[in-house]
Backbone as a printed PyTorch tensor [residue, N CA C, xyz], in Angstrom:
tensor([[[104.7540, 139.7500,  96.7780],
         [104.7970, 139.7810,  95.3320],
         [103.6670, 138.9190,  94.7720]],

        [[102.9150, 138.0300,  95.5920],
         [102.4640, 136.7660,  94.6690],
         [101.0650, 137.7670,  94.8020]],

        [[100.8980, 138.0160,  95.8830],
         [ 99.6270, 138.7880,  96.3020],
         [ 98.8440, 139.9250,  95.0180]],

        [[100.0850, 140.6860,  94.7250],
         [100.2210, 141.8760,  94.2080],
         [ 99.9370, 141.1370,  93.0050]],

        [[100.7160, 140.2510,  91.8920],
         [100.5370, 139.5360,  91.1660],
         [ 99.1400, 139.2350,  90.6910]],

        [[ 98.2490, 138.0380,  91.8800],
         [ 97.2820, 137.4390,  91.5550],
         [ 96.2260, 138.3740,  91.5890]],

        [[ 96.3620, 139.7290,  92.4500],
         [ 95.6770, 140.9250,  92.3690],
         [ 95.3060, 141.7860,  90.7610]],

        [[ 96.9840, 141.7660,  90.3100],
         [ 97.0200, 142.8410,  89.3240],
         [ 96.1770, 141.3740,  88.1250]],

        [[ 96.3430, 139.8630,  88.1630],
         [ 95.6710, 138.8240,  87.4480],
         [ 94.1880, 138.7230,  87.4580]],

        [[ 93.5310, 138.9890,  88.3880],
         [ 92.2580, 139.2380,  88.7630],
         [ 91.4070, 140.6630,  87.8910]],

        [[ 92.3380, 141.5950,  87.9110],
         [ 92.0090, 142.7500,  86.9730],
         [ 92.2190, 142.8660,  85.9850]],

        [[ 93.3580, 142.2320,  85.3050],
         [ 93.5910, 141.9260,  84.1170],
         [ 94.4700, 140.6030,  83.7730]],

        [[ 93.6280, 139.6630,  82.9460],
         [ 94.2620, 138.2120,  83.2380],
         [ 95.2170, 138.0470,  82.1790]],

        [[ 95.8540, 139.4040,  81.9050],
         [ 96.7050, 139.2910,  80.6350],
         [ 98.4480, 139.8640,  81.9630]],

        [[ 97.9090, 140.2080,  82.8070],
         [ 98.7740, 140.7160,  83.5270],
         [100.0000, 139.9840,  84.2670]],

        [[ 99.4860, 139.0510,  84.5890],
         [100.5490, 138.0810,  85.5370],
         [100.8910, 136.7910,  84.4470]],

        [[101.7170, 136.6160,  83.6310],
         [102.2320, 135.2560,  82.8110],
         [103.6460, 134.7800,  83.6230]],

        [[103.2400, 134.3260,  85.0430],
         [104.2100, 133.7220,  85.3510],
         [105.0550, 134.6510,  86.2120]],

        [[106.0940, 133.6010,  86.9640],
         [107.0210, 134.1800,  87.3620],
         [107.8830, 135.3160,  86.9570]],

        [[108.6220, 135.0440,  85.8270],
         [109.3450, 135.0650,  84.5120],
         [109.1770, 136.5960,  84.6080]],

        [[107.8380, 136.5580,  84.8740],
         [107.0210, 138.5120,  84.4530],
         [107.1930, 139.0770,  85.1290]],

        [[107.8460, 138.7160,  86.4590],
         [107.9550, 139.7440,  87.2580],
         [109.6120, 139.8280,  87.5990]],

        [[110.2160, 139.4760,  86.9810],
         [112.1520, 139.8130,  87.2070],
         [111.8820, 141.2570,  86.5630]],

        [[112.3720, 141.8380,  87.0150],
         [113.0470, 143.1230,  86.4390],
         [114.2250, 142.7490,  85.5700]],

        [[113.6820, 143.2720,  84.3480],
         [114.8360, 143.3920,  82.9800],
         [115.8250, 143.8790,  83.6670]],

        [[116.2850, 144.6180,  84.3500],
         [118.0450, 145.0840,  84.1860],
         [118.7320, 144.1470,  85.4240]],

        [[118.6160, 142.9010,  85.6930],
         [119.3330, 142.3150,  86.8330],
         [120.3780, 140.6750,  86.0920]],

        [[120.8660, 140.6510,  86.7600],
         [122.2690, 139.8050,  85.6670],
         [121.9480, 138.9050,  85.2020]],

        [[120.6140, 138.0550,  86.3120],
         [119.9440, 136.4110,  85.1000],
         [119.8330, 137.2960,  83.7710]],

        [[118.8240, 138.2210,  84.1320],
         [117.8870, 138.6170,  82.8120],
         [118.8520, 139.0030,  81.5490]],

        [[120.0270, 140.0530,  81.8490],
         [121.5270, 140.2160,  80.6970],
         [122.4170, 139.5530,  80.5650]],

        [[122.5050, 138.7540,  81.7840],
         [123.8850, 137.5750,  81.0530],
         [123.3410, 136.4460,  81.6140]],

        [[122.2000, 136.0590,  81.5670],
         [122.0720, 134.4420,  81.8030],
         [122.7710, 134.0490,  83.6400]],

        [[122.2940, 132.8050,  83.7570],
         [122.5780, 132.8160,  85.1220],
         [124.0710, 132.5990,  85.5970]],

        [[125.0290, 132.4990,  84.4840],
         [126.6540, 132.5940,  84.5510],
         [127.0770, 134.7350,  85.1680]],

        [[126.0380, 135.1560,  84.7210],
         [126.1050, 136.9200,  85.1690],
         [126.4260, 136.6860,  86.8790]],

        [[125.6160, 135.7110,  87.3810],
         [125.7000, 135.7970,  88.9720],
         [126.8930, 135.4570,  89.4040]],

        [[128.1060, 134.4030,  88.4360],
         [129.6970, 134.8710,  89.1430],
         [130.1370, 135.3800,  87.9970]],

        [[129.7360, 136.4900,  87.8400],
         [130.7920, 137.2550,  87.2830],
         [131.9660, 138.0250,  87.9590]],

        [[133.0280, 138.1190,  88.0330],
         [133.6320, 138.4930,  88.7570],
         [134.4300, 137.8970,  90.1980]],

        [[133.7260, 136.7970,  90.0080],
         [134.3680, 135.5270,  90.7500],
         [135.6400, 135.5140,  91.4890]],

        [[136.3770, 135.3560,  91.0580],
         [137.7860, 135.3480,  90.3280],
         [138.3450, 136.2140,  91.7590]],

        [[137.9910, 137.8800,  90.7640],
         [138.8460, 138.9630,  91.2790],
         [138.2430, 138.7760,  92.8010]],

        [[136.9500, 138.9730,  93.2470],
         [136.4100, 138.7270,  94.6050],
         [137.0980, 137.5170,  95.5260]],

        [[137.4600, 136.6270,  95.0610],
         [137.8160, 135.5900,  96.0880],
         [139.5020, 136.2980,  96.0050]],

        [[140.0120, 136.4650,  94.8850],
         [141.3270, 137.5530,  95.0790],
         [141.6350, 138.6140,  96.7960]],

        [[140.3480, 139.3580,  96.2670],
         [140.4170, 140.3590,  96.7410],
         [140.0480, 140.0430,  98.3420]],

        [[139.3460, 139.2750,  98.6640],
         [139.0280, 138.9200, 100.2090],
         [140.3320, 138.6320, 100.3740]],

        [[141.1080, 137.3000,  99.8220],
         [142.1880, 136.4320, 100.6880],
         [143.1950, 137.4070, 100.7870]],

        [[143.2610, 138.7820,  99.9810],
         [144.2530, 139.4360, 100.3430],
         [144.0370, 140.3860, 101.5730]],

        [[142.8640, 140.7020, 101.4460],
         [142.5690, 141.7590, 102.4570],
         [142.8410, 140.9190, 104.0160]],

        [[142.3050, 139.6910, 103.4780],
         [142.0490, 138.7950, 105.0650],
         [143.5290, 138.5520, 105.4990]],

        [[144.5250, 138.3650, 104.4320],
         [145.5430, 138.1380, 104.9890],
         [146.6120, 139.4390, 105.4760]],

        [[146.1000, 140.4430, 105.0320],
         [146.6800, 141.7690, 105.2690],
         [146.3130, 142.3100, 106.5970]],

        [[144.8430, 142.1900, 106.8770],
         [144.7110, 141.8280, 108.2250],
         [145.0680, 141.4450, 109.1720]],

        [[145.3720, 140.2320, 109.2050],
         [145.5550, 139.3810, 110.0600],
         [147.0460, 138.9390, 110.2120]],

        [[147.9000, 139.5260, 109.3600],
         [148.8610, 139.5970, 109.6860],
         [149.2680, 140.8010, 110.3160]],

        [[148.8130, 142.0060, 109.7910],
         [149.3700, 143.3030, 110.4370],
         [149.3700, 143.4940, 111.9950]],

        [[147.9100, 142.9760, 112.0080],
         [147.3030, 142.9880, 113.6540],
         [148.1390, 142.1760, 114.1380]],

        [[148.5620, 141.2180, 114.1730],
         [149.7360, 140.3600, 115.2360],
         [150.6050, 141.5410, 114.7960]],

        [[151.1640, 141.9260, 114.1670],
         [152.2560, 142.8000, 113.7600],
         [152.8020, 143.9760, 114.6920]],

        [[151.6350, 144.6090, 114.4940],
         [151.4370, 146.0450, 115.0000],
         [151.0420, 146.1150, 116.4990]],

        [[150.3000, 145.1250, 116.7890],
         [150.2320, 144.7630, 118.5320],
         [151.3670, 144.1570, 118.9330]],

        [[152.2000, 143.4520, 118.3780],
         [153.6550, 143.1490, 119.0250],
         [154.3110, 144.2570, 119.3610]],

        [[154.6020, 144.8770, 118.4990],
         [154.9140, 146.2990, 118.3730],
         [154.7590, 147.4290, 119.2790]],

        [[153.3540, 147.2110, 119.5230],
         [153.1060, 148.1550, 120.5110],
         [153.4480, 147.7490, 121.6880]],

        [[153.3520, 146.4280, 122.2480],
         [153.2040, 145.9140, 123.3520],
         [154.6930, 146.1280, 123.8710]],

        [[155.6060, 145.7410, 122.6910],
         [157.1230, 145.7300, 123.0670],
         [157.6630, 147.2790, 123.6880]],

        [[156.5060, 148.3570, 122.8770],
         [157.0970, 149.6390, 123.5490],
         [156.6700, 149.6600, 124.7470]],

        [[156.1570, 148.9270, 125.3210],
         [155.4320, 149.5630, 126.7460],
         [153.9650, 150.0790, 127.0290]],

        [[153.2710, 149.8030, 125.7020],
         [152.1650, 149.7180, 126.3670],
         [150.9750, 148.4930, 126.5710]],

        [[150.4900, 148.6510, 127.8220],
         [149.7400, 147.3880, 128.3090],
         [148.5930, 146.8450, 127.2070]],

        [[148.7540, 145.3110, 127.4480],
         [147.9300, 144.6000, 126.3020],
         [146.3100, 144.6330, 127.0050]],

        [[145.9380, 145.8790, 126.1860],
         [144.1480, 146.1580, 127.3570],
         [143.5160, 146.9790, 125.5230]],

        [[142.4810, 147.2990, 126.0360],
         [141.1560, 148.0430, 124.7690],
         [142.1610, 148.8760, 123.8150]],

        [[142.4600, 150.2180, 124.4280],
         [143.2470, 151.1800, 123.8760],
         [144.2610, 150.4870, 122.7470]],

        [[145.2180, 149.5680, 123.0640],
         [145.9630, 149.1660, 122.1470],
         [145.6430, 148.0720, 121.2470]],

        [[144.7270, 147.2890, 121.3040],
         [143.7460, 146.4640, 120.7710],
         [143.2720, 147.2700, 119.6310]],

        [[143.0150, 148.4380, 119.8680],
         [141.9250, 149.7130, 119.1710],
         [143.0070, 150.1870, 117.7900]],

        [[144.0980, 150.7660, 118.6070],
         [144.9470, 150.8010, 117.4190],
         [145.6090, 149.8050, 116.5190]],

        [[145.8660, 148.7820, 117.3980],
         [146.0300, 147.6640, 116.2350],
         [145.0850, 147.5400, 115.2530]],

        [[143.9040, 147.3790, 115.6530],
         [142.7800, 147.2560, 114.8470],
         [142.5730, 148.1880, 113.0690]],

        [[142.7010, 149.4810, 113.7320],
         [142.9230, 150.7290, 113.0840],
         [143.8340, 150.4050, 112.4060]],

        [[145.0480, 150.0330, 113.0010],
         [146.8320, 149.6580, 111.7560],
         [146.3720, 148.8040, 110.7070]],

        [[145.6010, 147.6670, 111.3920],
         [145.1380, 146.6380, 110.9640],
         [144.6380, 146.8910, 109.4780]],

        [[143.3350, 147.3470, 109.5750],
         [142.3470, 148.5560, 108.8300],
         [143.0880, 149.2080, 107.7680]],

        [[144.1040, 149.6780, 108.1690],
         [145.0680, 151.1520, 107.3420],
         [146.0130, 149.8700, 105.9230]],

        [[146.6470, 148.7860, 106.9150],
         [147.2030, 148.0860, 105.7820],
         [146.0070, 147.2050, 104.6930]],

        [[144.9890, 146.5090, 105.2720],
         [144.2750, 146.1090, 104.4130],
         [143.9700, 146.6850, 103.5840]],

        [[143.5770, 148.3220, 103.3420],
         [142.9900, 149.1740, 102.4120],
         [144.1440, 149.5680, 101.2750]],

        [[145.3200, 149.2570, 102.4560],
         [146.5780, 149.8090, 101.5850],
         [147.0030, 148.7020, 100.2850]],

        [[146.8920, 147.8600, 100.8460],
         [146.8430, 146.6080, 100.0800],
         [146.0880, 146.0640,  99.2720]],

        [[144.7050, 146.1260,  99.5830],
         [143.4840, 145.7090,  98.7000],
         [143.0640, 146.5380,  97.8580]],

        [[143.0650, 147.7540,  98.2200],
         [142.3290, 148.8830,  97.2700],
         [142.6670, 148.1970,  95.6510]],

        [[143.6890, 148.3800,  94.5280],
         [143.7510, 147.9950,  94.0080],
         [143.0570, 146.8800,  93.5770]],

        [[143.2930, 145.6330,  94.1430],
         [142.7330, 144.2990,  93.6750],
         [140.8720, 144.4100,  94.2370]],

        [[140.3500, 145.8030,  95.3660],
         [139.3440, 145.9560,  95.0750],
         [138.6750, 146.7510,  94.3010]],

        [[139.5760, 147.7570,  93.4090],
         [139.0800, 148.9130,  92.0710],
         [139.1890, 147.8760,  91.1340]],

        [[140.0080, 146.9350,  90.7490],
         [139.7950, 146.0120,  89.6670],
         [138.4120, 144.9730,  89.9030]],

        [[138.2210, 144.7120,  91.1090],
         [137.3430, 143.5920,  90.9540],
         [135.4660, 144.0860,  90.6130]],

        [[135.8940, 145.7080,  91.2960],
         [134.5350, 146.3750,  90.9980],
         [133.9320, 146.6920,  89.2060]],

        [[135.1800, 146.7940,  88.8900],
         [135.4810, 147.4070,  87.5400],
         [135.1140, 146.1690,  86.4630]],

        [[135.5100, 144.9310,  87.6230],
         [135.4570, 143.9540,  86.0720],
         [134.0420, 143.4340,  86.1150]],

        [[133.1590, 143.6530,  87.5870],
         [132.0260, 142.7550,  87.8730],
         [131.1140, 144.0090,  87.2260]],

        [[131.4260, 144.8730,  86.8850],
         [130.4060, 146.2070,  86.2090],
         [130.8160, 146.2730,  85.1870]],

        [[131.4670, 145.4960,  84.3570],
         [131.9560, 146.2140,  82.6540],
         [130.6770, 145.1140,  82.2030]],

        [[129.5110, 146.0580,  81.7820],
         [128.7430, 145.4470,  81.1020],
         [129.2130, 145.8240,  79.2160]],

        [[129.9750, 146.9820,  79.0790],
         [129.9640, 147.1030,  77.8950],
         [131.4020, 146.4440,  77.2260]],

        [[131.6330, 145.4250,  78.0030],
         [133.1170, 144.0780,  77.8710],
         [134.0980, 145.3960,  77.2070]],

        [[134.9240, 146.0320,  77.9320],
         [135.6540, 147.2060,  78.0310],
         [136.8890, 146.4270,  78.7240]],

        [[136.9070, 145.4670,  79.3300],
         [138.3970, 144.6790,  79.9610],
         [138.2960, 142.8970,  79.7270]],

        [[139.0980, 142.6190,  78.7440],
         [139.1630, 140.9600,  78.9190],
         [139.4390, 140.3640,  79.6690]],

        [[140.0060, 140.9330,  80.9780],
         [140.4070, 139.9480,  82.1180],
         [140.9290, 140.6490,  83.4780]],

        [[141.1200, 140.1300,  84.4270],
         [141.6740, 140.8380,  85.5390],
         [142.9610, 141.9280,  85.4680]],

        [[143.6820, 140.8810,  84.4850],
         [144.7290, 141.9600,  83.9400],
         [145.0900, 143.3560,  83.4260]],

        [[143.8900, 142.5110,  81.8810],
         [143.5150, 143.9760,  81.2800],
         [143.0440, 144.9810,  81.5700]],

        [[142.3140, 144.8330,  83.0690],
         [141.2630, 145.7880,  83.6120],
         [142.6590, 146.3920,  84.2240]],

        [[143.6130, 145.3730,  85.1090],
         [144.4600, 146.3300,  85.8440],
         [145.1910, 147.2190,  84.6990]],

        [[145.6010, 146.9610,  83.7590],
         [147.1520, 147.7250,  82.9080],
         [146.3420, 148.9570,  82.5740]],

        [[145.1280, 148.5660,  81.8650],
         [144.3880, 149.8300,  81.2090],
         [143.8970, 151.1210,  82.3440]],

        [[143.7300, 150.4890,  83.1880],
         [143.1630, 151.3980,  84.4470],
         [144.9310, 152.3310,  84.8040]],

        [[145.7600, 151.4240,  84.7880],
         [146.7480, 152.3420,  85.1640],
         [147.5160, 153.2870,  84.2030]],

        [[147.0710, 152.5470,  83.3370],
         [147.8440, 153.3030,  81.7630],
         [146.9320, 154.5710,  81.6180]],

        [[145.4190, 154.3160,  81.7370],
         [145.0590, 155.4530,  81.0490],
         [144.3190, 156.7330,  82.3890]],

        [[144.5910, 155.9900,  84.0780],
         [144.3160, 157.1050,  84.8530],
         [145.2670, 157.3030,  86.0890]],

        [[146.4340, 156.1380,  86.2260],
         [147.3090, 156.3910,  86.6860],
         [146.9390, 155.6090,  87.8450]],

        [[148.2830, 155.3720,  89.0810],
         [147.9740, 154.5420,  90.0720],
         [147.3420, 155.3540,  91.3440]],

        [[146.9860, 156.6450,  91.1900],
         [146.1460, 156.8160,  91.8970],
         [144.2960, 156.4870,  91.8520]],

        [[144.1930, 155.3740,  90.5890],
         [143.0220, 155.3740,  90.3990],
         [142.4930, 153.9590,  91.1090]],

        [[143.4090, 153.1940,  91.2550],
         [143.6910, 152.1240,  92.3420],
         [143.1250, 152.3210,  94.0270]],

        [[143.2570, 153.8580,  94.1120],
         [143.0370, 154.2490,  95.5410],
         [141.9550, 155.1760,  95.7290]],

        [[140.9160, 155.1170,  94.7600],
         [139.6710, 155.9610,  95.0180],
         [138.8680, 155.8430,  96.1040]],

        [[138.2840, 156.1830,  96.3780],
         [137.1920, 155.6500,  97.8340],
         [138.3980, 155.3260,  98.9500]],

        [[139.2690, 155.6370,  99.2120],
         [140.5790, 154.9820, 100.2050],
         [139.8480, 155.9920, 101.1310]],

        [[139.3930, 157.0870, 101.6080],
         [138.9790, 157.1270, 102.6880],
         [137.7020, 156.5550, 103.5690]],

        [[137.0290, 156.5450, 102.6090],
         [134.9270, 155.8050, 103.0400],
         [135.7720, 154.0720, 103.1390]],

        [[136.9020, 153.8760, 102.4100],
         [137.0850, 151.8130, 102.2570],
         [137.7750, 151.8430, 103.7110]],

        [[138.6810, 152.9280, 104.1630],
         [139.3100, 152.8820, 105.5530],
         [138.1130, 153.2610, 106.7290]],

        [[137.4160, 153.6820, 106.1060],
         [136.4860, 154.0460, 107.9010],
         [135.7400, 152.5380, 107.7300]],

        [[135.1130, 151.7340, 106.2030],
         [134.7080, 150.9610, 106.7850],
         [135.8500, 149.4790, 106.9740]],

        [[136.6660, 149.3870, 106.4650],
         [137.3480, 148.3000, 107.1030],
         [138.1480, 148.6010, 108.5410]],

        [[138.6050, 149.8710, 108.7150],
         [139.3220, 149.9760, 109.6200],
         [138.1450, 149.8510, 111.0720]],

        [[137.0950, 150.5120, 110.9090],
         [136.2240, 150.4110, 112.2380],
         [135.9040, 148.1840, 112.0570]],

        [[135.4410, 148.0420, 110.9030],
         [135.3320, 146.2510, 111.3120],
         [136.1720, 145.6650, 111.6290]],

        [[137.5700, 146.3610, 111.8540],
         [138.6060, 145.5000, 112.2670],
         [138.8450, 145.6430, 113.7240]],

        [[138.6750, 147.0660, 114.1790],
         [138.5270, 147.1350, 115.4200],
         [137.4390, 146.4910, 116.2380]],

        [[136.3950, 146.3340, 115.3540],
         [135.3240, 145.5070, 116.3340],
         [135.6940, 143.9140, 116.4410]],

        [[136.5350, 143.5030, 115.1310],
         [136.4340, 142.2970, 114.9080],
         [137.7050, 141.3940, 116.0390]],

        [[138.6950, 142.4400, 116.0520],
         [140.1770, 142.5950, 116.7790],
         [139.2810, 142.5030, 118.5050]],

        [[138.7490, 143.4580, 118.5050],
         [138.0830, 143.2510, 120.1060],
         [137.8730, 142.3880, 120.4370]],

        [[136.6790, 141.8050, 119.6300],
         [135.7780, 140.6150, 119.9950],
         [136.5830, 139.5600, 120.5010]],

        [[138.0400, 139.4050, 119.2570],
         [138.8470, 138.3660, 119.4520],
         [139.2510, 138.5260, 121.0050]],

        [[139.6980, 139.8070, 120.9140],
         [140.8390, 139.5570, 122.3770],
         [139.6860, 139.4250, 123.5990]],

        [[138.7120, 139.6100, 123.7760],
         [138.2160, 139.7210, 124.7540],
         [137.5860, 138.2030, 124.5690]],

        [[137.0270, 137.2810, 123.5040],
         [136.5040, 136.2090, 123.8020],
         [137.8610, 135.5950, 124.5890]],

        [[138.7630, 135.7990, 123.8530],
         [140.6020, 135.1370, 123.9460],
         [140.6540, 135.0610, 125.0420]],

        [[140.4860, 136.5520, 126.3090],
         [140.2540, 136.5030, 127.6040],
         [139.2990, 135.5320, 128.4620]],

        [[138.1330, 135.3670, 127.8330],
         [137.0640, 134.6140, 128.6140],
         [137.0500, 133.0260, 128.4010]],

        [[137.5560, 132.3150, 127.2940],
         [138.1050, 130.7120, 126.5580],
         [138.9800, 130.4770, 127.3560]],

        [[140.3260, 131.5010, 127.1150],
         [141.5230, 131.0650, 127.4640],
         [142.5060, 131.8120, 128.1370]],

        [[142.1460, 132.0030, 129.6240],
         [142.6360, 133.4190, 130.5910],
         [143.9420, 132.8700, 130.4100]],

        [[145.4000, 133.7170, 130.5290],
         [146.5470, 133.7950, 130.7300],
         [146.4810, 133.6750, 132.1010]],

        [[147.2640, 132.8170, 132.8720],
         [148.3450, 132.7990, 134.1190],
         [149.2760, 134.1160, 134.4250]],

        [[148.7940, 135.2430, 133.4520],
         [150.0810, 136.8940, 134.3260],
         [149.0610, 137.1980, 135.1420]]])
């Protein structure tokens, strides 16, 4: 950028005034001042601790589960936990992640608060609007959970081998 800058300054010394000149107008310093960069704060730290905890509880959950029916604690069932894992986080978060998208993009202040964004969203498109993208949000949380679920059990194996 500085290159391009002192280049386009060299050809015309009306061209480069600074840093300042080269932000692109439509990015959140430039429309809401540097408070634009947490916008949405709030709903995002929401929306992780739920997902993380929806996670991470299911997966102990759903691998107990499996294990108790009889099948061996190896990849395969690791895989589906992972996947269960995956299936409840989305089931759970979607919502608190259609609100948090909704409130960090209302540039035209269309919701006063986490709230308002939720009631109005359900009032005026119903609670299936909570669950848009639920298939593209399940392939990608459900595949990071399976990688993330692996990693665990297999470091778990190599730290701290079991005595069976």
């Amino acid at each position: 950028m500085h290159d391009v800058a002192c280049d386009a300054s060299q050809i015309d010394p009306n061209c480069f005034q600074g840093i300042r000149s080269q932000v692109p107008e439509d990015t959140p310093v430039v429309e809401e001042g540097l408070a634009g960069l947490w916008k949405g704060i709030g709903p995002n730290i929401a929306r992780n601790a739920i997902i993380n905890a929806a996670e991470l509880a299911s997966y102990d959950q759903i691998k107990s589960s499996l294990l108790k029916s009889g099948l061996p604690d190896n990849v395969p069932t690791h895989i589906l936990s992972g996947l269960g894992a995956g299936f409840f986080a989305v089931c759970i978060g979607s919502p608190v992640d259609v609100v948090k998208s909704r409130v960090m993009g209302d540039k035209e202040k269309r919701f006063a608060g986490v709230i308002d964004c939720f009631v109005k969203t359900a009032r005026e498109e119903g609670i299936g609007a909570f669950y848009k993208g639920f298939l593209p949000n399940f392939a990608r949380l459900g595949s990071w959970n399976v990688a993330m679920f692996l990693v665990l059990e297999q470091t778990k194996k190599v730290l701290a081998p079991s005595d069976k």
